[in-house]
N, C-alpha and C positions, 0 to 999 in steps of 0.2 A: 289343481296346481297350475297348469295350462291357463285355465280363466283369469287368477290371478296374475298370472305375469301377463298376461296381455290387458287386465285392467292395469295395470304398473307403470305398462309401456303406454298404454290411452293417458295417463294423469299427466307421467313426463314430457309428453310432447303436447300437452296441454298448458305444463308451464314453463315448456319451452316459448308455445309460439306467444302464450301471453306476454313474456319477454322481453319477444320481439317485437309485438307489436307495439308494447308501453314505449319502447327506445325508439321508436319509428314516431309515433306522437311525441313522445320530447323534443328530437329533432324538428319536426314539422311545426309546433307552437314556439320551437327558438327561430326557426327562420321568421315564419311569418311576421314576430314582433322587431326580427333585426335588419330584413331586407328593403322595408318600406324607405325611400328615403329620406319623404317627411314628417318628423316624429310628433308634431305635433296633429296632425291626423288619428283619428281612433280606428281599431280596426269592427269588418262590421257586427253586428250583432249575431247574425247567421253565425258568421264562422267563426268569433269566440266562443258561441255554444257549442259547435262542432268540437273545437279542439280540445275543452274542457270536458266532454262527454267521451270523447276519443281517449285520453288519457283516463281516464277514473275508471270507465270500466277493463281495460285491460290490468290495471295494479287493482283493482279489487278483488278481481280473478286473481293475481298472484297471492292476494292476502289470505283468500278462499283457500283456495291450495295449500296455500304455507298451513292453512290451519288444519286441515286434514292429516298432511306430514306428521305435524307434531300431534295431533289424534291419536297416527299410530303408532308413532313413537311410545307416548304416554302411557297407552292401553298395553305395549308390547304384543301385539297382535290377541291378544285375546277377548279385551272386548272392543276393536277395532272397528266393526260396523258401529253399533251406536255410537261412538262418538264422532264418528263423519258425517251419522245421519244429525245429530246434533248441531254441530258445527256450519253443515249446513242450512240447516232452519232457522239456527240461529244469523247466519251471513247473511241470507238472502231478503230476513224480515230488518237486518238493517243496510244495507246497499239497495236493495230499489228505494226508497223513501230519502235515502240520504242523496241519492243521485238525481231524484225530482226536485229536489229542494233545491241543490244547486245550478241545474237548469234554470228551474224560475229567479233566486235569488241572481245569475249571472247575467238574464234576462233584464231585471229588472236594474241593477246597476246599470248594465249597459244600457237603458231607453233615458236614464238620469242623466248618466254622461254624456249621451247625445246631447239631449237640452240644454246642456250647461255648455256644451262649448259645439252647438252649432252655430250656423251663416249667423241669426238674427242675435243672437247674444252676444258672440264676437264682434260685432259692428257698433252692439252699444259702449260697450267697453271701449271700441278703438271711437268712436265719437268722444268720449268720456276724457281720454287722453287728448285726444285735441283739442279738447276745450280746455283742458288743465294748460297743454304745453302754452295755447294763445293767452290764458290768462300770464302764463309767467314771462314771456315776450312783452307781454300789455306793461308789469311792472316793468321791466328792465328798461324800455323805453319811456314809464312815466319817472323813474328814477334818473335815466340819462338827463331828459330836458326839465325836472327841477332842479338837478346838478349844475345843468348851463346856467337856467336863469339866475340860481342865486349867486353862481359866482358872480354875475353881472354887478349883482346886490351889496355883494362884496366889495367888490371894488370900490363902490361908491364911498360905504362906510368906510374903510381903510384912507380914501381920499378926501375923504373930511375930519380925518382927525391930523390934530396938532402935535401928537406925542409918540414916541415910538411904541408904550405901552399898552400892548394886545388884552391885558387881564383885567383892563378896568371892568367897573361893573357897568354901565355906560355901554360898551361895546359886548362883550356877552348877554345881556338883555336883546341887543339886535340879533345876535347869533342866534340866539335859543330861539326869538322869534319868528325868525327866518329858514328854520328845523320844523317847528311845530307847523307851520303853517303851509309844508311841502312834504309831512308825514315822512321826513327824514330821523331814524335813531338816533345813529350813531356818525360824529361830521368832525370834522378837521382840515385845519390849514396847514399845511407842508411848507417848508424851503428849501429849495432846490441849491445845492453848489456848484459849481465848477468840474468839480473832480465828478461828478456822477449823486454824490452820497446826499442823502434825504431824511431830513429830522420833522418833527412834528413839533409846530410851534405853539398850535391850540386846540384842543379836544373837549369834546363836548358828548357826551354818554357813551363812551366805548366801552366795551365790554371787558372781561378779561380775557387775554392771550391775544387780539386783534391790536396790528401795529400798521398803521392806515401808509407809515413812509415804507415800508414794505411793497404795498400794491401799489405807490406812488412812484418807487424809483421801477416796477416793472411797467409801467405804464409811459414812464418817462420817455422811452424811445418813440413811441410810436405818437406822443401829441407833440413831440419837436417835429415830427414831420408832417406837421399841420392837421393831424385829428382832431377834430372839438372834444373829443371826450373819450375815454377809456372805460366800457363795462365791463366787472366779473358778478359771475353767477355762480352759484352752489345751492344745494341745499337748505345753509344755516342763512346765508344772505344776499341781496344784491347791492352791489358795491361800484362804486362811479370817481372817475376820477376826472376833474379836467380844471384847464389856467385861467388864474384870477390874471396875473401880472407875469408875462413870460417874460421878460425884460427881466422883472424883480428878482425869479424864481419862485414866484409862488404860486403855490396851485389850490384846491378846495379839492376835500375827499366827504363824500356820502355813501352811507352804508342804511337798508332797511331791512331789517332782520326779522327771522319768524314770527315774533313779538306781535306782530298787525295783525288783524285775525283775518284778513281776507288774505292774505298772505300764507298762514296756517290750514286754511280751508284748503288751497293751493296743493299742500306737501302731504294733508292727508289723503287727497284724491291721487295723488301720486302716486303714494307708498301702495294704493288700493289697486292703482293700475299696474302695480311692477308688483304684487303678488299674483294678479290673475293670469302674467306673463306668463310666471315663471310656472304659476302652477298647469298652464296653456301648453309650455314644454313638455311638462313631466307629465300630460293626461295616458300616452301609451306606457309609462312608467307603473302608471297606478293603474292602468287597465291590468297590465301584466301581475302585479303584487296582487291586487283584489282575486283573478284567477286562480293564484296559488294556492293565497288565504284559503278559498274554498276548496280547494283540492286537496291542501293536507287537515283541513278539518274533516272534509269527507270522511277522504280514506282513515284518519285515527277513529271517528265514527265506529268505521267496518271492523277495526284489529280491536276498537274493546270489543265490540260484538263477537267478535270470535273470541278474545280469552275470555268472555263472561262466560259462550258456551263449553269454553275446555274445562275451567270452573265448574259446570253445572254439571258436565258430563262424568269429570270426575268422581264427584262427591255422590252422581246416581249409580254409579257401576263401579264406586268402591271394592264394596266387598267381593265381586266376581272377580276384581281384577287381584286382588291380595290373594283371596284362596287360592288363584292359578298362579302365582308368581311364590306361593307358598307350596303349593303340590311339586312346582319346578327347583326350589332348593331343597326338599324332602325328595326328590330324586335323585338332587346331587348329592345328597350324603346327611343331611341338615335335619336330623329325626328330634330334636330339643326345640324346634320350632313350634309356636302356639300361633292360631289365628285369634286375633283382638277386635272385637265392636261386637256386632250384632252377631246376640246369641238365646233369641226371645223365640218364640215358637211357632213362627215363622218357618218357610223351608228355607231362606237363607241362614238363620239360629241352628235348624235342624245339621243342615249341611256343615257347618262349622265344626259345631259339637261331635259331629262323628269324624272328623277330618281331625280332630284333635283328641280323639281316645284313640284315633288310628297310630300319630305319631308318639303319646304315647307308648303304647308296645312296644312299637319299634323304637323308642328309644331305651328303653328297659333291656331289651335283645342285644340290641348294640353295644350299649356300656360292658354288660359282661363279657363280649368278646374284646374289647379294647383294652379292659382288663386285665384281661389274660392274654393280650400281645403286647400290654405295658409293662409286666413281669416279664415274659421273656427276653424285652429289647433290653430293661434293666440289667440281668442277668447278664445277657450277651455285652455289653456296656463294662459290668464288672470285669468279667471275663479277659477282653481286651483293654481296659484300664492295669490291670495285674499283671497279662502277658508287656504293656508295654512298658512298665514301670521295673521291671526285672531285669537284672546285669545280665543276667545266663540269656543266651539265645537259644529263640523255640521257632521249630522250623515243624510246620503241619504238611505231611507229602498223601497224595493217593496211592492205590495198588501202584501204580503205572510209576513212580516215585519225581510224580510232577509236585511241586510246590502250589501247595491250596494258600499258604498263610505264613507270613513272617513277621516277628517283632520289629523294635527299633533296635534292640541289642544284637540280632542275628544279621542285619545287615552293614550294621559297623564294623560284623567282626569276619562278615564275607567278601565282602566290598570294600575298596578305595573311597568308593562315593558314598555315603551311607543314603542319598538321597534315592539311589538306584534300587529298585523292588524284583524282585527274581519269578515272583510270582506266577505262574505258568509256564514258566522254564524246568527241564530236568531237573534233581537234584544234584546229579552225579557229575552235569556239566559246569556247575559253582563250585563243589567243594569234592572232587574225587576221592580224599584222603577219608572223609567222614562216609561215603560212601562205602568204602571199602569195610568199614567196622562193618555196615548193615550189610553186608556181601555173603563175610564169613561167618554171620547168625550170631553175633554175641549182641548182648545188651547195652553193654560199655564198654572205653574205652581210651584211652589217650593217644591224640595226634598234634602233630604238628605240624604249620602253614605259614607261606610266608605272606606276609601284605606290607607290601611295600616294601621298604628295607629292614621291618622288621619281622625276627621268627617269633610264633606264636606258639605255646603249648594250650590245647582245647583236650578239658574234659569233657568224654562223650554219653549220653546215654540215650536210649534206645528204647519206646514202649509201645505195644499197639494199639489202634484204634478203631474208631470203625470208620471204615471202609479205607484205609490206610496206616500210618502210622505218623507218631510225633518225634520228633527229636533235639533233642536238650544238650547245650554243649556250654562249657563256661571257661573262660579265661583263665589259665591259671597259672601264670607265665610269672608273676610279679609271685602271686605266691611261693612257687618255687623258687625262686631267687628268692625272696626273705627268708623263707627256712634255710637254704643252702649259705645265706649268710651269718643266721642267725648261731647255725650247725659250727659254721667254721672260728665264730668270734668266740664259741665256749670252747674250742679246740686251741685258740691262740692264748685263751687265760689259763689252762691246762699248760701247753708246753713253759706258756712265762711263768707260769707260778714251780712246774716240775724242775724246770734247765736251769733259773737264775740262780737259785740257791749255792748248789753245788761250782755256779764258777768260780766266786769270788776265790774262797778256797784254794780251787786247783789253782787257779792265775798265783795267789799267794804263794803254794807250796812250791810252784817251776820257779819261779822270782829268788825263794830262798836256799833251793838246789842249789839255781845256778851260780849264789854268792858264795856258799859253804864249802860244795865240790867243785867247783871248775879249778882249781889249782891241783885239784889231786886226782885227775882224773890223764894228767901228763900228757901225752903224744896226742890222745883223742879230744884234746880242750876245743877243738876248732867246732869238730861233732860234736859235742854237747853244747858248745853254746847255740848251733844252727839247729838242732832239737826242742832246748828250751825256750829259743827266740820261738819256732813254730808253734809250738803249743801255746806261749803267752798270745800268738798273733792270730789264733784260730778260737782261742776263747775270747778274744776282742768281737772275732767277725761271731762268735753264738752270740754276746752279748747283744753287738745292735739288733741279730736276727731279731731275738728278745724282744728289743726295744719298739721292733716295730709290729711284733706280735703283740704286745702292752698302747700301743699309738691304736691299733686297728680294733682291740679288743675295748680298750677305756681312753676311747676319746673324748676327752672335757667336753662340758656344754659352753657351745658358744656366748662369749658378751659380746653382744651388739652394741655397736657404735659408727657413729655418722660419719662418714669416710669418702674420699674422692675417689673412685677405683682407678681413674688415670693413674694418679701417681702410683698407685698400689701395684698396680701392673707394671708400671714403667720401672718400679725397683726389680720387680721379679725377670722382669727381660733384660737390663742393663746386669745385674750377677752374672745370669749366662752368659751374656755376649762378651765379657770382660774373658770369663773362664773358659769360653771359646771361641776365639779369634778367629777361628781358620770358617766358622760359620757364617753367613748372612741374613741376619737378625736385621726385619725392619716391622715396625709399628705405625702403623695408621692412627691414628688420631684424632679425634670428634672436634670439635672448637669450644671452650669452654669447662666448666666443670661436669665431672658425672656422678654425684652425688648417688650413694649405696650404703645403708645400715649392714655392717657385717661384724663379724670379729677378724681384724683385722692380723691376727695368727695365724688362724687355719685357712684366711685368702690365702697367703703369701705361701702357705705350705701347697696347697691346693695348686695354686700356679707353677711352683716350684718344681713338682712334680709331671705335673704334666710338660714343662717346658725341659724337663731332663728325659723322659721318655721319649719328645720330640728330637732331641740331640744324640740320645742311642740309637734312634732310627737313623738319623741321616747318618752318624757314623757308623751303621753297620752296610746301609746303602756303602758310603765311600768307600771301606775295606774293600765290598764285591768288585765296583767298577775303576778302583786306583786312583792316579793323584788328577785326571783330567775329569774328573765332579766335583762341582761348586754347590755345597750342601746352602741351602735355605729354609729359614722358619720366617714366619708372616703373623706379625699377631695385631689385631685387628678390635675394636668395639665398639657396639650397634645398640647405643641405649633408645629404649622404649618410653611407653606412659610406665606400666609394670613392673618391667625386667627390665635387664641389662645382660647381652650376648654378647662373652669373650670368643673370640674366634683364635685357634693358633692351628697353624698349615703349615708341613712340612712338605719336602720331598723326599721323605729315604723312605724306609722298604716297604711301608704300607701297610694295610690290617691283613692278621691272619685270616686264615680258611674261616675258624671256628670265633670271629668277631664277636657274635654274639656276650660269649662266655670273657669277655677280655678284661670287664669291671670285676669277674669276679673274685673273690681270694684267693691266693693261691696259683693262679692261672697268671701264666707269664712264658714270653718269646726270647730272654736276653736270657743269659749260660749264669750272669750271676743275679738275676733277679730274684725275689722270693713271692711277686707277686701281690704284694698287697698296697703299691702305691697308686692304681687306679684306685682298688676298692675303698681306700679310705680320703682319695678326691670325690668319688662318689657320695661317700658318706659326710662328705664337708659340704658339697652342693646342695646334698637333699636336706639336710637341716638348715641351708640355706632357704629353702622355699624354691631350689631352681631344678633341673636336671641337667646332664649330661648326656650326649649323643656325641655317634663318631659316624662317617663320609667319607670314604673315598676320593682323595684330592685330584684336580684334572692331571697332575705331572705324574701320577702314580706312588704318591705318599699320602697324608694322612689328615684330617680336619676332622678337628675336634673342637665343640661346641660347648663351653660353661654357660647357662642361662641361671645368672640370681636374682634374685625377687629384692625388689625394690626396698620393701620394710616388711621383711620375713617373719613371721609369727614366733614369737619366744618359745623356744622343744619346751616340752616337761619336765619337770626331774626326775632322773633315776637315781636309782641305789645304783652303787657302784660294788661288785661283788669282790672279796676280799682276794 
């Protein structure tokens, strides 16, 4: 282990310092080719072999290395040595030979460039040039003074004719022949104005785009100040300007254009000598580019050599390297694994083949235990699929009566938060009351808790297990309340059906006493009428009792219909507030419509009711505290996507002790109440689709919450029992 890290540390600082020293020769062959100051200089032979040799081998050494790296990468340390040994035999049989070649190949460029742009070769070249530039001087001058003399020639001809017309044929026969015969192209006579401005009055082979009163009026300056003559020179021509008749304005223009062939021999020695310039400039250019050339052909040289050998080394220590990277995931766990290729009778074949009856087994072994912990996980799966799926809460405690396990249902119904888990917490410190069944040794049992503002009644049961116990507890709060209402609504069809019969009757019989006997009954007629009035007036108050045992017992099934609840509300608050003045009825108001499918009866009954229990509260409030209490109700609506929340808030005297029980039948705080106009609001809401809750108001009265469903599902029908 020791050996190895200190060969680790030999390789890294081996390609550390190669590194260094490749960046140490880049810099050194940038200087060298940038600090010379004249570029056209070559640098010498010596030391572009130097600097190309300096660089190649330290990046081939990086290439080297690099290839080992991924060697052992490849190999994953297992068959690591041969393919370094590899790598390297491979590197080294191509970087010495690749790096002689470009020694000599640099060699010999560089002895070619010498020759080509040493002392004796640049001197012919610059001879070459001066012989071109004297030849082109020799024309401009033989062109100047055939320009003189023919103007001379000119003028003659001009002076012996009789006519102002220049275009006879007469006179262009002299012209042509006094062009040909001074190897003149292209000629022309100008006339000069006044103003400056310059036309051409006779031409004779001009070209196209050359306009001879162009070079004539730039020329014009300089032969009014007594030049004999104006040369320009380019390229395409040499061109001469100078005056027939300065008096007249007239001048003579010649032009002899590449056309001549000694003329052309001229521009191609030219063009010959401004490429060997330029390319005279650029020789440290192309000293530099030629180096590179060789340097990244080298070194790609070296890097296929080395992937050829990581290729070779691969494909020979395949299989050693697979069996071992096969033994290492059959360690991890991976017993379904087969080795693939060579399996001939060879010890590699041999080696395989039992490496592969091995896994095998062990994968036979395996599966049956995975097996048999894929049934258990299932199981347990079901298990807690079934606890979590269940209403009833199951609570799993140790001896110690710590919480090993809760459902979803056991912590909604011990917890505010249901997200909160109890889990290794006491039992006794979440729910003491259920405790206490398991305290006194019974199995079952019924308690109740409260959560939040609401009381709960929990059935308990009780069973043991091992190494602790379970405990099973269920809601059954709503159930009791349906039976106790269901209890009570066969009680109110009993007394409506037993009481109503009998009062019509009575009511009739005192009615016809009191018409029959009241005169004969003399002194005492006062007393019998305030008898029969009673009994008529106490069969009146059994009747509505009746009536609203009959309301509570067979309340109609709602017809729904599409209704504004605004308005619905705002009738039911304007009655009261009409019928009680002395109150302070105000309504909030949403903006707009509130659209609500209901039956539009039992709303108005439903509000009506609760808006009259509102109004006995605060007037039993005012009796306690006399005429300096200003009663108020507040009613309020909060429509949703859903529902729609009536809110009505009082200030009188508030919810009883036992609140809970306040919707129920029967159950009532008012001397003449009989109790059933919460319970059959209730019963209006919930065939609503909504429910009803009560609060605790901040002034110490009362809020009470109608919540109805937006488009309430149609109830069933019932029979209605006789």
């Amino acid at each position: 282990m020791v050996v190895a890290s200190r060969r680790a540390n030999l390789f890294r600082w081996l390609e550390i310092g190669a590194g260094v020293a490749l960046a140490i020769m880049i810099v050194a062959t940038w200087t060298a080719f940038s600090t010379t100051p004249d570029e056209t200089e070559l640098l010498p032979t010596r030391q572009i072999s130097f600097l190309l040799v300096g660089t190649l081998v330290p990046a081939m050494a990086l290439v080297v290395l690099f290839g080992r790296r991924l060697a052992l990468r490849r190999a994953a340390g297992s068959t690591a040595r041969l393919h370094v040994r590899l790598v390297f035999v491979f590197s080294i049989i191509a970087a010495v030979p690749t790096l002689l070649v470009a020694v000599f190949a640099a060699v010999l460029f560089q002895s070619g460039v010498d020759f080509w742009f040493s002392g004796p070769s640049r001197g012919l070249f610059e001879s070459t040039a001066d012989l071109a530039e004297g030849f082109f001087e020799q024309n401009q001058y033989e062109v100047a003074q055939e320009t003189r003399a023919m103007a001379g020639d000119m003028l003659v001809l001009l002076q012996k004719r009789s006519g102002p017309d220049l275009a006879d044929r007469a006179f262009l026969e002299d012209y042509t022949y006094q062009m040909q015969a001074r190897e003149i192209t292209e000629s022309a006579i100008l006339q000069a104005f006044p103003d400056g401005k310059m036309t051409t009055a006779v031409a004779i082979g001009l070209v196209e785009g050359n306009e001879p009163a162009t070079k004539g009026a730039a020329a014009l300056p300089q032969l009014k100040e007594g030049k004999p003559e104006v040369v320009f020179a380019n390229k395409e021509r040499i061109e001469a300007v100078t005056p027939i008749d300065t008096a007249a304005g007239i001048y003579l223009y010649n032009a002899r254009n590449i056309e001549a062939l000694s003329f052309n021999n001229y521009q191609l020695a030219s063009q010959i000598i401004e490429q060997y310039s330029a390319l005279t400039t650029r020789a440290r250019a192309l000293q530099l580019r030629f180096n590179l050339a060789l340097f990244f052909v080298s070194l790609a040289l070296v890097i296929f050599a080395v992937w050829f050998a990581l290729r070779f080394a691969d494909r020979q220590v395949e299989p050693l390297t697979n069996l071992v990277l096969a033994a290492r995931k059959v360690g991890a766990g991976n017993f379904s694994l087969r080795v693939e290729g060579r399996t001939g009778a060879d010890e590699i074949g041999l080696l395989n083949r039992a490496f592969n009856r091995m896994t095998a087994q062990l994968e036979a072994q395996t599966d049956d235990l995975v097996r048999a912990n894929h049934e258990l996980d299932e199981r347990r799966a079901f298990i807690e699929a079934v606890l979590e799926s269940m209403t009833a809460g199951i609570v799993s405690i140790d001896e110690d009566g710590t919480i090993q396990l809760m459902n979803t249902s056991a912590r909604a119904l011990l917890f505010d938060d249901p997200s909160q888990d109890g889990r290794g917490r006491a039992f006794a410190e979440i729910s003491p009351q259920i405790a206490g069944v398991m305290e006194q040794g019974g199995d079952r049992g019924i308690v109740t808790l409260n959560r939040g503002a609401d009381l709960l009644t929990l059935a308990v049961r009780i069973a043991p297990a091992t190494g602790g116990k379970v405990i099973t507890f269920e809601d059954i709060t709503r159930q009791l309340l349906d039976q106790r209402r269901a209890a009570w609504s066969d009680v109110a069809r009993r007394i409506a059906h037993e009481i109503k019969n009998p009062l019509t009757p009575i009511q009739l019989a005192t009615e016809r006493l009191k018409r029959r006997y009241r005169t004969k009954v003399g002194d005492d007629a006062a007393l019998f009428d305030e008898l029969t009035s009673t009994i008529v007036r106490q069969v009146g108050a059994l009747r509505k009792m009746v009536d609203e045992f009959s309301s509570f017992a067979r309340l109609p099934k709602p017809v729904f219909r599409d209704e504004n609840a605004l308005d619905l509300v705002r009738q039911a608050v304007f009655l009261q507030e009409v019928a009680h003045q002395d109150i302070a009825f105000t309504f909030d108001t949403p903006e707009g419509e509130v659209p609500l499918s209901c039956d539009r009866h039992q709303f108005g009954q439903a509000m009506t009711n609760v808006l009259k229990n509102a109004v006995e509260a605060v007037e039993a409030r005012a009796a306690e505290e006399g005429e300096g209490f200003a009663g108020k109700i507040a009613v309020s609506i909060a429509p949703g996507d859903d529902v729609v929340d009536i809110c009505v808030t009082d200030n009188g005297v508030g919810l009883p002790a036992d609140r809970d029980r306040i919707a129920e039948p029967y159950v009532t705080t008012r001397e003449k109440g009989t109790g059933l106009g919460l319970a059959i609001v209730t019963k209006i809401v919930e065939e609503h689709g909504g429910e009803m809750s009560f609060a605790p108001a901040p002034d110490g009265g009362t809020q009470v919450i109608l919540r109805f469903a937006r488009t309430p599902e149609e109830p069933a029908s019932e029979e209605t029992p006789a």
